[in-house]
Steps between C-alpha positions, in 0.01 A plus 500: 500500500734258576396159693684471832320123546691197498511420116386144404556336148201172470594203319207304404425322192128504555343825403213494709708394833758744404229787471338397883868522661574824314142629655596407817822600492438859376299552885836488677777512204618649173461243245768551193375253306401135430700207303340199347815236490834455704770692220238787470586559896857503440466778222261712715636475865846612325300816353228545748733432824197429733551474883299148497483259253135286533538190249296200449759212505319291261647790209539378103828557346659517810348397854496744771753367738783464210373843418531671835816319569661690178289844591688501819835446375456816311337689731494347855322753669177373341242309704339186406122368568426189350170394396394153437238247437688207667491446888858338469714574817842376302436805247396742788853377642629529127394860497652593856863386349464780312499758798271691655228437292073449542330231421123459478235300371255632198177456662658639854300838598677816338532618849754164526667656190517845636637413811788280349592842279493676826732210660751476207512866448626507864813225397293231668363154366133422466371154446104397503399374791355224280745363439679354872819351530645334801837572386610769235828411483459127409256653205706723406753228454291295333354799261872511325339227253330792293863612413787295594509252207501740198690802360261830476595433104334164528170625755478719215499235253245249685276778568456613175457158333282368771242761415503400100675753338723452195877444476472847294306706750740364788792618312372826459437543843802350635709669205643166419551308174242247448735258487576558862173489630510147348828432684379579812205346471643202409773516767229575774291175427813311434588617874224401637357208306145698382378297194282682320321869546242418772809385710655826473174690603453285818905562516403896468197460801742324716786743502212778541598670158099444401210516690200312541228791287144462659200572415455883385137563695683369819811733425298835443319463804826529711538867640 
């Protein structure tokens, strides 16, 4: 028999955080499946076509608000909850250029999370309550720093190197030539005077492209 739930897709690229949400989840929702990294999510909300999309923004490969951005262009009937370890109201306000979208913090109650799937699934915002802002619109202004300065090519780019992996694995993943990967790379820290490869990953943490991992004991207790 068919599920007439709300259908959610999880992207999480910790297994045992991934495995509480999909418990909790399963109470109130269908669950069509879980994702461990950011291009995974593009391939499976495509097949899957869930109602709600709930994705850790922290995501390898691709991070979850680049990843939700280009979900939505292709289907932009999909809701969004984002998860995250970072109380940062600029990416809250980063995530609410988006649209309609959730936001909530990791080690929020799941009754937090359930409530902003309710909200979104209703076309209406949902933002912690942790995090307060005296003015959303002057964050929201000030949150355009995660995207403004680079090309989705180039987030790409900086994401992938920032997190150590090869010229050769980018280009597969990108389908590029390795010798533009190099170009790019070279072009972005040309751009924007980054000297060496710890440059580019603080580069990669400012524009929000990476994320701050903590500690794995703290993490699984969330939920």
């Amino acid at each position: 028999m068919q599920d007439s739930r709300p259908q959610i897709l999880i992207a999480d690229d910790h297994p045992v955080f991934a495995e509480s949400l999909r418990l909790l989840l399963e109470k109130s929702y269908g669950v069509v499946g879980t994702v461990s990294d950011g291009r995974a999510l593009l391939i499976a909300a495509a097949k899957l076509k869930p109602d709600v999309i709930v994705v850790d923004v922290g995501m390898p490969l691709l991070n979850g608000l680049d990843a939700a951005q280009r979900v939505l262009k292709q289907s932009p009937k999909v809701k969004v909850v984002f998860l995250t370890m970072q109380d940062n109201p600029n990416l809250a306000a980063a995530a609410l250029e988006i649209g309609p979208v959730g936001f909530v913090l990791k080690h929020s109650a799941g009754s937090e999370l359930l409530k902003a799937i309710g909200e979104v699934l209703r076309g209406k915002s949902y933002v912690t309550p942790k995090l307060r802002s005296d003015d959303w619109v002057v964050m929201r202004q000030r949150a355009r720093q995660f995207s403004k300065e680079l090309t989705a090519r180039q987030r790409d780019v900086v994401q992938l190197c920032a997190e150590g992996r090869p010229i050769k694995e980018i280009a597969g993943q990108l389908n590029l030539s390795e010798k533009t990967v190099e170009f790019h790379k070279h072009h972005i820290m040309d751009a924007f005077n980054l000297k060496n490869n710890a440059d580019l990953v603080l580069f990669a943490l400012k524009q929000g492209l990476i994320m701050l991992d903590p500690a794995p004991a703290h993490r699984q207790k969330s939920f």
